[in-house]
N, C-alpha and C positions, 0 to 999 in steps of 0.2 A: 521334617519338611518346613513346618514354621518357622525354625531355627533358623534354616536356609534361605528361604524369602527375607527376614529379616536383616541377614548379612549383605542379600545382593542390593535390597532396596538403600540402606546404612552406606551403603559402596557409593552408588549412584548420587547420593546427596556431597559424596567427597569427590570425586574425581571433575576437578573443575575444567579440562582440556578437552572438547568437544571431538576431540579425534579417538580420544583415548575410549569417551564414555563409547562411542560407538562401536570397536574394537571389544569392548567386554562385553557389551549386551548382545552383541554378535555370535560373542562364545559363551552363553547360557544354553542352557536345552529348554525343553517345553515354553516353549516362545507365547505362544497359544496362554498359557497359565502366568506367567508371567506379563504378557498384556493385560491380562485381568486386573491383574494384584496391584501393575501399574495405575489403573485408569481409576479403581478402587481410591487407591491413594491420590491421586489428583482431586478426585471429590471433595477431600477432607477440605485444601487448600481452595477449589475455585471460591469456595467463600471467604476467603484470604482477610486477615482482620489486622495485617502490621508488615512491615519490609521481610521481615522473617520468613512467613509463610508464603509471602509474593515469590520470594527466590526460591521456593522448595516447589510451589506452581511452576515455574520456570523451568527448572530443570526434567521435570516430570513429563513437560510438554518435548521438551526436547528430547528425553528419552523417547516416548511415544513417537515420535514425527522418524525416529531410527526406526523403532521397530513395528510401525503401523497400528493405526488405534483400532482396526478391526472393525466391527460394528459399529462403534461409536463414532458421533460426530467430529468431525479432527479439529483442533483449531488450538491458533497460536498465541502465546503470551507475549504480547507488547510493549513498551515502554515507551511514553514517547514526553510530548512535553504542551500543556496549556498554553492558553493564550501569555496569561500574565509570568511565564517561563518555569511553573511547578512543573515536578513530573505530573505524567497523568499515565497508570497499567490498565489495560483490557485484555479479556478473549476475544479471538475475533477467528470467526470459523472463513470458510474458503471464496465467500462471495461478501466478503469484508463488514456479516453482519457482529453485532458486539452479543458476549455470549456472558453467563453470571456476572463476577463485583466489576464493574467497572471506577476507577476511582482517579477521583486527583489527589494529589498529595500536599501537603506545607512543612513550608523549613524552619523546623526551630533551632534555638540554640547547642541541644545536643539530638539531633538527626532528624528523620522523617514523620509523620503522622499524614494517616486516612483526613480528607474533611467530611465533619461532618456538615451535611448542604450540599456536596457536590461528590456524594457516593452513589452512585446508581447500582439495582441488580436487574440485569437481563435475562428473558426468559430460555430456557436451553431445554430441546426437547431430550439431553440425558440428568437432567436435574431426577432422580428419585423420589424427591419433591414435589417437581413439578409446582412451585414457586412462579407467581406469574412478575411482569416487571414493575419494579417501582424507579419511578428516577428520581435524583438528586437527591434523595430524603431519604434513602435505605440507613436504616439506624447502624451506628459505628460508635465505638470510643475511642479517645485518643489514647494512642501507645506507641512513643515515640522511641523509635531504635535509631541507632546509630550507625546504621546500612545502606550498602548501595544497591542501589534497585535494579536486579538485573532485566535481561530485555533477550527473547529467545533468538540464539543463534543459528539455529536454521530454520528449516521451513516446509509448511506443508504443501504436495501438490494444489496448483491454483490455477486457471487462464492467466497466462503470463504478461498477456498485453490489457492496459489497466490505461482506461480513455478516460479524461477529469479533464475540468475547467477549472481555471486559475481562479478567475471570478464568476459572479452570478450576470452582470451586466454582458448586455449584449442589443443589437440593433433587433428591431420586433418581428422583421421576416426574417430573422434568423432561428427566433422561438421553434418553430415548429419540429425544425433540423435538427436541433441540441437537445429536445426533448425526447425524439426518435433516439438518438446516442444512446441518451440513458436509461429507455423504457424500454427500447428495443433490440438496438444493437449490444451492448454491454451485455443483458441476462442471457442471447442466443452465444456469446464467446464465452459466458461462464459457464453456460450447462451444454456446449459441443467442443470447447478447446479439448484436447488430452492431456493435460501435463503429465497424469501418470507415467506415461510411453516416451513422454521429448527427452525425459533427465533430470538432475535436480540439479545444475549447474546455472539455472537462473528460476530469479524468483519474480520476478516484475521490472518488465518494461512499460515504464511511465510515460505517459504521451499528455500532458501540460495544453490545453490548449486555450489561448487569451483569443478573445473576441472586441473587437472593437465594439463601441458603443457609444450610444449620447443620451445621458439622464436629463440634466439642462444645463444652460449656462457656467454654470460652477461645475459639474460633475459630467466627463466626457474626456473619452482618448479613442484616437484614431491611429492607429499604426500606419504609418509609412516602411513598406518593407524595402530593403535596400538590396540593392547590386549587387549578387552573390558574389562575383566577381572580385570586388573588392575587397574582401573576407574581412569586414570591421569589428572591431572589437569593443566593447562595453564603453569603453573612455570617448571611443570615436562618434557615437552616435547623434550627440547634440551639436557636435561641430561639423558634422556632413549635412546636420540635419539644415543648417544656416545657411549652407550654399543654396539649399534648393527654394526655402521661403524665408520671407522677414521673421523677425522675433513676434512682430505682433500678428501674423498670419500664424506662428505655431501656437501663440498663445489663444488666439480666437478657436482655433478649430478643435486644437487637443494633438497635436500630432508627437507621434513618437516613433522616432526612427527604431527600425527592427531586424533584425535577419530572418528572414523568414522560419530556417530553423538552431534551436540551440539543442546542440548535442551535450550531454555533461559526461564524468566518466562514469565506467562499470565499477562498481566495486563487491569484489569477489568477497567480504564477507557478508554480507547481507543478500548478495544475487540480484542487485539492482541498478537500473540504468534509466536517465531521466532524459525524456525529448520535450522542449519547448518549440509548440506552432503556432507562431501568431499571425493573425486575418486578420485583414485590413477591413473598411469601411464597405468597398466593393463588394467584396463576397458578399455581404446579409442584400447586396442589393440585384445577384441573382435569384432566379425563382431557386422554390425548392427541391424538384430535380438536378437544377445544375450545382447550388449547392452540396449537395448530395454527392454528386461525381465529384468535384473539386475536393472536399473534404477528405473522400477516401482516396484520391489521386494524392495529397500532400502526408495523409497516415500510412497508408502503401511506399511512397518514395522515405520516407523516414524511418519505419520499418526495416525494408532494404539495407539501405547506409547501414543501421546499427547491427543488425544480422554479421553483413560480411566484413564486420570489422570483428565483430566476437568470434569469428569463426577463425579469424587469425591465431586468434588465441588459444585454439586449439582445445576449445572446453568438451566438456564430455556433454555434448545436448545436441539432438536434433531438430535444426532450427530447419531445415527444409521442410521438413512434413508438420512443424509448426506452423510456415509460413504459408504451405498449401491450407491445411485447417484456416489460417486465419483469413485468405485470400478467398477460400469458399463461403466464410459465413457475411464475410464483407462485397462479394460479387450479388449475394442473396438481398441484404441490407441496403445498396443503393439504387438496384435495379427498380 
């Protein structure tokens, strides 16, 4: 039997085709025991110490996410990229918290290394351990390999509709609105959405929202949202935006011509699709109920749109009863 586990997990670390690996750990038996031995083995690696062991995280997780972690807290290995363009890998469980090594990376001459100063480990109630968090300072050596740092290919069930702010600035009766979003509304779609039951043919619908705002004189943009009508494109925007005021009227106030909304594409491997809403100066200058309505009136119509165009597509997910779910927690949130 050790022999056995040894050949399936040795398997797992070769089969690089995400279709393939699912199709085999499909046709294992004792699935049950096999989650075990898996999630066993991920331990070793969340303390991940070099690009080596990041990729053997990776796949582990990805295994798991095919055949259910069971008991255990689910969460995906990431890849993504720093400010100053290093990579940067984390866990991150289902309400987008960061879970063990969290790390950025630097480029040397021959491949990757951990920094040490900007390794964090976060606390994971399946640490054995139970290790509490240290940031940026968790102790690392350099060990630099000459690998590429994979980034997991699917995904674990999650509340699919994922509400953010582009920036932090905003008008100050808007405060109260933005902050409900994120204290209120966001934790009620992450602990009532299902994704279990909708399908795993989408992983995050992004909703982007820019707020206008005025810090002072040097720091301030108001959006001018434009004519739906005219369907303008990115190049058109400064040159519509001159018919309607002088250069120094755009310059005094901050104004930025906008479309109300930017739809970007779906892309089927990751399961993500990104919506840009941008509010003009107006909005923060309703009260907070009508805010409140307007708000979910422009996430609702944006919703909509991206639903029935995915649905062309013919994906295996049930966005209706998605969309009820989402439309019940958000009739509750504005009301």
């Amino acid at each position: 039997m050790k022999l056995r586990a040894n050949v399936v997990e040795q398997k797992i670390f070769e089969i690089e085709d995400l279709k393939e690996l699912e199709e085999f750990l499909h046709s294992q038996s004792e699935i049950e025991q096999l989650r075990e031995r898996l999630f066993a083995e991920f331990l070793k690696y969340a303390d991940y110490k070099n690009a080596g062991e990041w990729n053997k995280a990776v796949r582990l997780c990805e295994s798991l996410a095919i055949i259910g972690w069971g008991n255990h807290e689910p969460v995906e290995a990431l890849r993504g990229q720093f400010f100053n363009g290093n990579p940067a890998t984390c866990f991150q469980n289902k309400f987008g918290e960061t879970r063990f090594v969290d790390a950025i990376w630097s480029k040397r001459v021959n491949g990757f290394t951990m920094e040490q100063g900007r390794t964090s480990y976060c606390f994971s109630p399946d640490d054995p351990n139970q290790k509490q968090s240290v940031f940026w300072e968790y102790e690392i050596k350099e060990d630099i390999q000459d690998i590429r740092l994979e980034s997991q290919r699917n995904w674990i069930p999650k509340n699919p509709v994922w509400i953010k702010r582009t920036i932090g600035n905003c008008y100050e009766n808007s405060k109260v609105v933005i902050e409900s979003v994120d204290k209120e509304l966001k934790p009620e779609l992450d602990r009532r959405m299902r994704p279990e039951i909708y399908g795993r043919a989408i992983n995050r619908i992004i909703i982007n929202c820019s707020y206008s705002y005025y810090d002072h004189d040097h720091c301030k943009t108001n959006y001018i949202i434009a004519d739906e009508k005219l369907k303008l494109k990115q190049k058109d925007f400064y040159r519509t935006l001159l018919t309607m005021f002088t250069r120094q009227e755009i310059e005094k106030n901050g104004y930025f011509l906008r479309n109300r909304f930017e739809f970007g594409p779906f892309r089927a491997d990751t399961g993500k699709i990104r919506i840009g809403l941008n509010l003009e100066k107006e909005f923060s200058e309703l009260s907070h109920s009508e805010q409140r309505l307007k708000l979910s009136e422009y996430i609702l119509f944006a919703l909509n749109h991206v639903t029935d165009k995915l649905k062309k597509k013919k994906l295996d997910y049930d966005f209706d009863l998605m969309l009820e779910d989402f439309n019940s927690i958000l009739t509750e949130w504005k009301a």
